[in-house]
N, C-alpha and C positions, 0 to 999 in steps of 0.2 A: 508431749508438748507441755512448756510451764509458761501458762499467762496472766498478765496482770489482770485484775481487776478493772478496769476502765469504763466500764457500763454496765445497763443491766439489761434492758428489753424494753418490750412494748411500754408505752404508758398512755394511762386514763386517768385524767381531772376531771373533775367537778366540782359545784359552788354549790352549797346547798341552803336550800332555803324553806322554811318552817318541816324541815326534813325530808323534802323531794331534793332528789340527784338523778342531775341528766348530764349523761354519759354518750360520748363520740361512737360513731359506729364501729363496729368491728372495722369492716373495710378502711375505714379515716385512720381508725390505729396504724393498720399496719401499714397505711401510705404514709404516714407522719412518723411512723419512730422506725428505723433501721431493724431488724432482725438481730443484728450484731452490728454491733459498729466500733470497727477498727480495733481488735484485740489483738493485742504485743505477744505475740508467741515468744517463747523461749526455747532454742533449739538445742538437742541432747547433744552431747560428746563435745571434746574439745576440739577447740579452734586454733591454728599455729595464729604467731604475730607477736604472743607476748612476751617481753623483755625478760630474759633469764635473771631468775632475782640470784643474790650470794650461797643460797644454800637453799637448793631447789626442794629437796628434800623433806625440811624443816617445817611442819605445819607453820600455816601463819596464825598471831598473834591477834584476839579477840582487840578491835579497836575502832574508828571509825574513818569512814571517806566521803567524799565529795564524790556521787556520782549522777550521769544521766540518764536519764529514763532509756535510751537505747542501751547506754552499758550494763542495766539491770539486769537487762533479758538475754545477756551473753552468757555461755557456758565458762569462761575463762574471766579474768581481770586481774590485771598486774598494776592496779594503780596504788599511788602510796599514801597510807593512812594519813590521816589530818588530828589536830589534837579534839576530841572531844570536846571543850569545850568552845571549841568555834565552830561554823557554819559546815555542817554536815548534812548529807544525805540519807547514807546507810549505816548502819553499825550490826557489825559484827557478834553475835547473840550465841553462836556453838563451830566451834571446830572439831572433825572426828576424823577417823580414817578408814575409807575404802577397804574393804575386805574384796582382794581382788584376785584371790584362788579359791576355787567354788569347785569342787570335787578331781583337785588336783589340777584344775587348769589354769592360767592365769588370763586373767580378765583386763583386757584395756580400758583404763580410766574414761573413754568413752562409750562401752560396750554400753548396750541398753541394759544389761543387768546390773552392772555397777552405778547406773546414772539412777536406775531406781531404789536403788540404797538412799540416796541423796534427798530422792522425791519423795523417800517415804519420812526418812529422821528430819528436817529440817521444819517442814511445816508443824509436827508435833514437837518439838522443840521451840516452836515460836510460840504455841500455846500455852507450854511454863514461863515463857520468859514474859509473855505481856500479859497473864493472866485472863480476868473475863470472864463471864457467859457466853456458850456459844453464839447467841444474836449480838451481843457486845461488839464478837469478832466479828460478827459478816458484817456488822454496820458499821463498822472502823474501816480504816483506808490504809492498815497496816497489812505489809503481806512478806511475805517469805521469799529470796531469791537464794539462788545456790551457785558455786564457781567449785570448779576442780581443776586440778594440774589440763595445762598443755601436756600434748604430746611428747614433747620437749623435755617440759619438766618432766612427765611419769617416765621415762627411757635413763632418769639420770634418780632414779628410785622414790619421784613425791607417789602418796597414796591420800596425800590429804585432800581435805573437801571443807569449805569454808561457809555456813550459812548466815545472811545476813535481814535484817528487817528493814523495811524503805516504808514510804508512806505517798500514795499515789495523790500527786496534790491537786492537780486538773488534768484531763486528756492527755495524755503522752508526757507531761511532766513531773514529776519526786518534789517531794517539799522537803522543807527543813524537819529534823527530827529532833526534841528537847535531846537533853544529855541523858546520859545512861543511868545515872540515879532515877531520872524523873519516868524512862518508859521505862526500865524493866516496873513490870506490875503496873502499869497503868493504866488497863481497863478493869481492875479492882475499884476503881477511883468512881464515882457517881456521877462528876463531872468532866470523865474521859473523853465523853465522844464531843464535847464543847472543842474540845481540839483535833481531835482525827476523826471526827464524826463523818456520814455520809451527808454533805447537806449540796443546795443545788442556788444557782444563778437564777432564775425563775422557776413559772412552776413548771412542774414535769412536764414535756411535751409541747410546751410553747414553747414560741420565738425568741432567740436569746439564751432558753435554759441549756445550763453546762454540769456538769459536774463537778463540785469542789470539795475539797476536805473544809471539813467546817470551823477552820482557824484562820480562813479563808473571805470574804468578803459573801454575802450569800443572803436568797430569801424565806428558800423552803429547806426541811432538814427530812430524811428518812426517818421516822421514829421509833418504828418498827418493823420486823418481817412476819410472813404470815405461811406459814406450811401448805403445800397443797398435796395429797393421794393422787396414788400413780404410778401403774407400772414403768417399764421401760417407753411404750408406746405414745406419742405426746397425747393429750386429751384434747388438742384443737385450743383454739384462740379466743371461741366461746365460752367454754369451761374453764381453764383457767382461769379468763376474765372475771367470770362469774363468782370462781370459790373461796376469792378472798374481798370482793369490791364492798361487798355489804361489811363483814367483819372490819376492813379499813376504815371507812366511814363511821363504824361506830366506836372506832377506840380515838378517832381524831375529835368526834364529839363529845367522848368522856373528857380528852385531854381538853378540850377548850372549854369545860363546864356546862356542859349541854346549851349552847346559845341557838337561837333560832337560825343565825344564817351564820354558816362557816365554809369552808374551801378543805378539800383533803386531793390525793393522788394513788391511786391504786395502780402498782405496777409489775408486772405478770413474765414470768421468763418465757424466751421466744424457744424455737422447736431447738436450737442449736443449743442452748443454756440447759435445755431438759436434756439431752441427750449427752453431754457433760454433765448432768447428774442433781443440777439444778433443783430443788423442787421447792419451792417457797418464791414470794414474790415483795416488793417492797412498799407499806404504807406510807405515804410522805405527807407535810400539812404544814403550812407556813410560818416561818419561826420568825 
């Protein structure tokens, strides 16, 4: 399954004042923040319906489109490029070709083994292309989709596979994306995440808070992630909680010049995030 990014888990605020932080119960967390909430799967193999293009064959052409947060998450799309410099969604970052005989046999463009050729080069391919630190990346709202031939098309000889980069703008919606001068390499930039940053509608866990890219209208920003230790097995809701709430609080009060009373957000991946592989959780603090 390939899903967007859209949330992240639990969250905990606090306001802190001459350096005491009170923090919501475990039990209040997780009646107030989803476990998951509503992640866009992206389902393997192709899908019939799309318009046979002139030369099915023919990789397509590195460029850009106008698309919508449900066309992201399809395994096909036959929509037609728009000129880069006007109002675009995705852009198109590596085209390759399906290797689709694996010890003599041939492999359907939607076999799972083919579809993990895709899942594996596309996402490390989006990493040359937007550059970055790895926390760069996670706290961007850039992510990687992939399309390959219909069935259709692979029957009439395509083997190609198209990767593209979108930018998750709020909940189930793609935002506009600069032009392709301006994001290849753009989280090498220091003032990157000013535009595709993680940032939020209020603060985490209150009434009202969304999630937006932060070229977006917004009050809190993600400023950092915080690694947590740990097997496979989740460590519970307390421990998590725990292993990053203090280190959050104190990088929000370095970033604010150590003032007596400040606001920060500690936010912790729920069992389903750890078990996708999760392990780090987000510091937020109002920007």
């Amino acid at each position: 399954m390939r899903t967007l990014r859209t949330t992240a888990g639990v969250l905990a605020t606090a306001v802190v004042l001459a350096s005491c932080a009170t923090d919501a119960s475990d039990s209040a967390a997780d009646a107030t923040a989803p476990a998951s909430t509503s992640p866009i799967s992206r389902a393997s193999g192709a899908a019939g319906g799309a318009q046979r293009p002139e030369s099915p064959a023919r990789p397509p052409a590195k460029g850009c489109y106008f698309l919508g947060f449900d066309a992201a998450t399809e395994p096909t799309n036959d929509s037609r490029p728009v000129p880069c410099s006007k109002r675009h969604t995705a852009q198109t970052y590596h085209v390759g070709r399906l290797d689709t005989v694996v010890d003599g046999h041939l492999l359907a463009v939607d076999s799972k083994m083919a579809q993990r050729q895709v899942e594996r080069i596309c996402p490390r391919k989006l990493v040359e292309y937007v550059g970055g630190s790895p926390e760069a990346r996670t706290l961007s709202r850039l992510e990687a989709v992939w399309f390959s031939p219909t069935i259709e098309q692979s029957d009439q000889g395509a083997s190609w596979f198209r990767c593209d980069v979108v930018a998750v703008g709020r909940p189930s919606t793609l935002a506009p994306l600069p032009p392709p001068g301006r994001l290849r390499g753009i989280l090498d930039r220091s003032d990157a995440l000013d535009e595709v940053g993680l940032c939020g509608t209020a603060a985490p866990g209150a009434r009202g808070f969304e999630r937006v890219i932060c070229s977006r209208r917004h009050a809190w920003r993600a400023i950092s992630t915080i690694g947590i230790s740990g097997g496979a097995q989740y460590p519970g809701v307390g421990q998590v909680r725990e292993a990053g709430e203090r280190e959050c609080r104190e990088r929000v009060q370095a970033a604010t010049g150590s003032p007596e009373r400040f606001s920060y957000g500690w936010e912790w991946p729920t069992r389903e995030q750890w078990r996708a592989g999760q392990r780090f959780g987000y510091c937020w603090a109002p920007d």
